[in-house]
N, C-alpha and C positions, 0 to 999 in steps of 0.2 A: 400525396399519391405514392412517393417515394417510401416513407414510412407504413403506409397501407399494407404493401409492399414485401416489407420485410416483418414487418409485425404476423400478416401470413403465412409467410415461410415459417419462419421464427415455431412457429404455430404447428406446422407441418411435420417440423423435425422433431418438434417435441412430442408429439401424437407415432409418429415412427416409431422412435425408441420405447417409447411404453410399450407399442406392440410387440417388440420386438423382442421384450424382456418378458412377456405373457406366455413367451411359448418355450417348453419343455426342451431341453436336451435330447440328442439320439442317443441312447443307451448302445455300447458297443459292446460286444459279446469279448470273449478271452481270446479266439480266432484270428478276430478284428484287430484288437490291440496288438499280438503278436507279429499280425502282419503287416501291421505299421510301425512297430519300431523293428522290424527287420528291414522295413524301407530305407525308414531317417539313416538307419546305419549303414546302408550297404551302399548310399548313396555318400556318407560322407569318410566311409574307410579309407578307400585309396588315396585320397588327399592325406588324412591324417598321418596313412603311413609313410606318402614318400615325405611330408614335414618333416617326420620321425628320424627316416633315415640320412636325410641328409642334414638336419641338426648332428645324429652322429657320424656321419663322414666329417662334416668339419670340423668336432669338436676333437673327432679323437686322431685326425689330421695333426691338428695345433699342439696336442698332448704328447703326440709320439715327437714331434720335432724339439718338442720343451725338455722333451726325457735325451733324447738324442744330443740336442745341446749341452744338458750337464752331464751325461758322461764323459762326448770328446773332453769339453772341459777338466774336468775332474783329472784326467788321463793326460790333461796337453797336449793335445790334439786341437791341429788347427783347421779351419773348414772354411 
């Protein structure tokens, strides 16, 4: 019964996907496509950019103090 069953389904799913794969693509016009990759992007800009900036808030954080350090240094200067 249990095997009946699943030999069924089994059966089911394979019979889906064949259909599935019978049927044609929607053709997107140049409109279309424009206006879906100004979605994807406009949706994932602001993320990207505050990444951006705050990569260089901290990087250039750590670079000015690197720079800061060897001059005192350099000068004998103590901090």
């Amino acid at each position: 019964m249990k095997k009946t069953f699943l030999i069924l389904c089994g059966a089911g799913l394979i019979s889906l996907a064949v259909a599935s794969c019978n049927q044609a693509p929607k053709p997107m016009d140049s409109a279309a496509i424009t206006a879906k990759a100004d979605s994807v992007f406009n949706s994932k800009k602001q993320g990207l950019v505050d990444a951006a900036n705050n990569a260089c808030m901290t990087d250039g954080a750590a670079k000015t103090k690197a720079v800061c350090d060897s001059i005192c240094e350099a000068n004998g200067v103590k901090m």
